[in-house]
C-alpha positions as CSV (number, residue, x, y, z in Angstrom):
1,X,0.0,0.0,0.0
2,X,2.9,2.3,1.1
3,X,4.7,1.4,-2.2
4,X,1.2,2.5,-4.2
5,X,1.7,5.7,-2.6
6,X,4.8,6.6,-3.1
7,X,4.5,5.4,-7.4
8,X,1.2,7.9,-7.0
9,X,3.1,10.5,-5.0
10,X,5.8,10.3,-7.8
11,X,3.7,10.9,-10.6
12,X,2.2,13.8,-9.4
13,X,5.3,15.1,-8.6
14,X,6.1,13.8,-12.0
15,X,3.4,15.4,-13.3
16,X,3.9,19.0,-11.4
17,X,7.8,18.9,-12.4
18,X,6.1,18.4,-16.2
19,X,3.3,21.1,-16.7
20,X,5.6,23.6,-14.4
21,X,8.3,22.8,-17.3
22,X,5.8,23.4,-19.6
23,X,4.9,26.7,-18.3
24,X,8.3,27.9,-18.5
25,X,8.9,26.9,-21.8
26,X,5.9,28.5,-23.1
27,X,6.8,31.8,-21.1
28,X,10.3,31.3,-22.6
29,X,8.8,30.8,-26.0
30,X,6.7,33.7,-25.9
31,X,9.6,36.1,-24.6
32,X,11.6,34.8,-27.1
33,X,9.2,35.3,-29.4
34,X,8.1,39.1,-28.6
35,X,12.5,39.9,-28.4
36,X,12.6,38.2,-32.2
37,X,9.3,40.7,-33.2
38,X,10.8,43.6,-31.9
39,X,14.4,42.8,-33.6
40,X,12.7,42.2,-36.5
41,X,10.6,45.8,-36.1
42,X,14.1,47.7,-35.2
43,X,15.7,46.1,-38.0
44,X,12.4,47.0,-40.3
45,X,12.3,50.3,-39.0
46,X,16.3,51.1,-39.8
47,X,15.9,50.0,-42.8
48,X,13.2,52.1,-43.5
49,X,15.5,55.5,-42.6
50,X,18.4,53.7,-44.7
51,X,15.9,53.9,-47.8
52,X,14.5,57.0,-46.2
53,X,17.8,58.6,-46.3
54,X,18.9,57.9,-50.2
55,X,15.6,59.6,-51.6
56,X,16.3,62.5,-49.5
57,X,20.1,62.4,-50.5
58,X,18.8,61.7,-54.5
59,X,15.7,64.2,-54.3
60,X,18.5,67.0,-53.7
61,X,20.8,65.6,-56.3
62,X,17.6,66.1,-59.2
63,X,16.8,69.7,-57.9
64,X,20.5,70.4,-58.5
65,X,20.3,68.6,-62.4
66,X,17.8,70.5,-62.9
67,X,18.3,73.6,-61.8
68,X,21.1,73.6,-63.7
69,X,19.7,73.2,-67.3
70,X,17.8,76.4,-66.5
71,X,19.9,78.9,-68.9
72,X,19.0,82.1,-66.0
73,X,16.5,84.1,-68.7
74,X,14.2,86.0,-66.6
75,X,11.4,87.2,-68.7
76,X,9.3,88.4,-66.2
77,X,9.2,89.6,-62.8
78,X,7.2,89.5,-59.9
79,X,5.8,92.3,-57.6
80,X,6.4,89.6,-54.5
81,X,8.3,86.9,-53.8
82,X,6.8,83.9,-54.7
83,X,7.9,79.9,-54.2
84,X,7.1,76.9,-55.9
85,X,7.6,72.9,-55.1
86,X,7.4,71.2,-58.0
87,X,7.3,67.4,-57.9
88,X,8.0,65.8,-61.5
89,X,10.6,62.8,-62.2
90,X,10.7,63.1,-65.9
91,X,14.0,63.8,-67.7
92,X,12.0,66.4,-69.9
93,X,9.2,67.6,-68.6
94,X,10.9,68.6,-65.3
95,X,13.5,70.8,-66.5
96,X,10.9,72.8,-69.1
97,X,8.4,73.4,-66.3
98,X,11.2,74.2,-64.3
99,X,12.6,77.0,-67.1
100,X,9.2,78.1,-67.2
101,X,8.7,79.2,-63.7
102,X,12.5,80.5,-63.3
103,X,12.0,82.3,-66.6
104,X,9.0,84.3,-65.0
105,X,10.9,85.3,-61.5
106,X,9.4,82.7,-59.3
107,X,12.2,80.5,-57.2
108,X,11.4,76.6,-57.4
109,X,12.3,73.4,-55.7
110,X,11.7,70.5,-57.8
111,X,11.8,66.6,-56.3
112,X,10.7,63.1,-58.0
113,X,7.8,61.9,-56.3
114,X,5.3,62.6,-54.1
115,X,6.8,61.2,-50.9
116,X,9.5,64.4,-51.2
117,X,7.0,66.9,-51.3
118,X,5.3,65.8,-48.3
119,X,8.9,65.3,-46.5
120,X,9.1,69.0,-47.4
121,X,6.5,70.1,-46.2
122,X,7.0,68.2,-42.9
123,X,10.0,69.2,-42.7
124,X,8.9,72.7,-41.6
125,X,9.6,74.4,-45.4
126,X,7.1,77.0,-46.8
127,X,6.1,77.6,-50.3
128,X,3.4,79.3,-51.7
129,X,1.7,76.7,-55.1
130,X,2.6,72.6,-54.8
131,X,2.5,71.5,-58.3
132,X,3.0,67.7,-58.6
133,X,2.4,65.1,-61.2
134,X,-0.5,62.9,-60.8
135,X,1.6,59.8,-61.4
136,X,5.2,59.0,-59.9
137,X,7.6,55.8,-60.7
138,X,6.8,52.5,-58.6
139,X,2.8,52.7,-58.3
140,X,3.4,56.7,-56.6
141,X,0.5,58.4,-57.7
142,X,0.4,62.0,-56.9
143,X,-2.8,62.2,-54.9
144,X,-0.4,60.9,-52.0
145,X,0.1,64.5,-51.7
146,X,-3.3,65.1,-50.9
147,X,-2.5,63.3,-47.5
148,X,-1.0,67.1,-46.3
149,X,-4.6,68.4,-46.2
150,X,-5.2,65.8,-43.6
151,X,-3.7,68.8,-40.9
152,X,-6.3,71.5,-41.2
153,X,-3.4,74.3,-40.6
154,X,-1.9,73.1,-44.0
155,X,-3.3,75.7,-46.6
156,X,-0.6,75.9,-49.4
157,X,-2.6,75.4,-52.7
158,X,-2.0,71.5,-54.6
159,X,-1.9,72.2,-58.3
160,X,-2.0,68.5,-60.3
161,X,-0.2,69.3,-63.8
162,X,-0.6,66.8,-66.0
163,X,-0.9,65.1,-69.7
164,X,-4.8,64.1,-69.0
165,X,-7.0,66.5,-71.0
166,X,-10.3,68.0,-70.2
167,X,-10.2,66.3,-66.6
168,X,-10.5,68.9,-64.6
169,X,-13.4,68.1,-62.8
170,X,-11.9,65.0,-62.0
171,X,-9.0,65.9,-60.3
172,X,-10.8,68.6,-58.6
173,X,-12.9,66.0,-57.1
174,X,-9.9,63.5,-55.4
175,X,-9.5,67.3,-53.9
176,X,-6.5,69.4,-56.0
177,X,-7.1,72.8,-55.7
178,X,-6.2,73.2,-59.6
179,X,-5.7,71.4,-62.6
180,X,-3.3,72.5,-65.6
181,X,-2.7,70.3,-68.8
182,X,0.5,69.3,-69.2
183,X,2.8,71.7,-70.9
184,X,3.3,74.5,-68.8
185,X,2.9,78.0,-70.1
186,X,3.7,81.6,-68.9
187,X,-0.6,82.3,-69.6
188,X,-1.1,79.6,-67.4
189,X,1.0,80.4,-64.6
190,X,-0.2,84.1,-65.1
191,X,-3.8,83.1,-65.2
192,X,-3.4,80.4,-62.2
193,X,-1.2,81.5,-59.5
194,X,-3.4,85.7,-59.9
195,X,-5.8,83.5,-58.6
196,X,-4.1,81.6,-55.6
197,X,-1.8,84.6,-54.1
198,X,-3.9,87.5,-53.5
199,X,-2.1,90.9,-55.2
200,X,0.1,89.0,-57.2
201,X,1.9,90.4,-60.4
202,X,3.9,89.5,-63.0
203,X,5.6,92.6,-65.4
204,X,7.0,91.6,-68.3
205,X,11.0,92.9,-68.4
206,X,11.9,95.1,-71.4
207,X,14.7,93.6,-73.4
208,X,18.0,95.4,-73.2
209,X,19.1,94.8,-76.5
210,X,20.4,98.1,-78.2
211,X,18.5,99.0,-81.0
């Protein structure tokens, strides 16, 4: 009888020693796992800045390109200062809707996609017009910009410039403040940013060639 006892006392003992092991492993498991998550969300999360980091670092390597093709022919200027971001990736369209704001006395910034303008903008920087594309490289589509009228003391106009004809009243309705058909011209800018910066004029500078 004594012997029974003691083989019952031993399993439960037995049996104690095994769900107590259990227990621990589980907590062990579960600690381990939570340490791997956040490793894995660090790791994620560097990353992230690394990537973060080399589209600042290229975004101010493009405004330099393409400020440099502008050939520094003011045409016009501007009874106030005035400053434009301009987001356009393209090769050629960037540097001619660049010229065409230099050319008429307004100072730009231009970047390649719609995540650099909103950086800019959170990054504490002021301009008067945003004019982005309505379509970036790798699925970007310009309407991410649009996410900056999320904070009600954001007010800077969002112009969408773009080769889509006669949608105005599209874009107007995803919640741009304008719409301008790709190219850019000085009747357009004249025309659109009158409208958008109260007292705003542009005089046309005499040419100083001798007669």
């Amino acid at each position: 009888m004594n012997d029974e006892r003691t083989v019952i006392m031993l399993l439960v003992v037995a049996g104690l020693i095994a769900l107590i092991y259990f227990i621990y492993k589980a907590v062990q498991d579960s600690k381990r796992e939570e340490e791997l998550k956040l490793e894995r969300e660090k790791y994620e999360q560097e990353q992230e800045k690394i990537i973060i980091k080399e589209r600042q670092k290229k975004s101010i390597e493009w405004n330099k390109k393409i400020q440099e093709l502008f050939n520094n022919k003011i045409k016009y200027e501007t009874n106030k200062s005035v400053k434009v971001l301009v987001g356009d990736y393209t090769d050629s369209m960037a540097p001619f809707t660049n010229s065409v704001l230099r050319s008429m006395g307004i100072e730009t910034e231009v970047v390649p996609s719609a995540s650099d303008i909103i950086d800019r903008i959170t990054d504490g920087k002021k301009y008067d017009i945003i004019i982005t594309n309505n379509t970036y490289p790798k699925g970007e589509s310009g309407e991410k910009v649009l996410e900056l009228k999320e904070n009600n003391d954001f007010k800077t106009p969002i112009i969408v410039l773009t080769t889509e004809m006669k949608s105005r009243d599209r874009f107007l309705s995803y919640g741009f403040d304008e719409y301008i058909e790709k190219p850019l011209d000085e009747e357009k800018v004249k025309e659109v940013f009158t409208r958008f910066i109260k007292n705003l004029e542009f005089k046309k500078i005499k040419s100083s060639k001798s007669k």
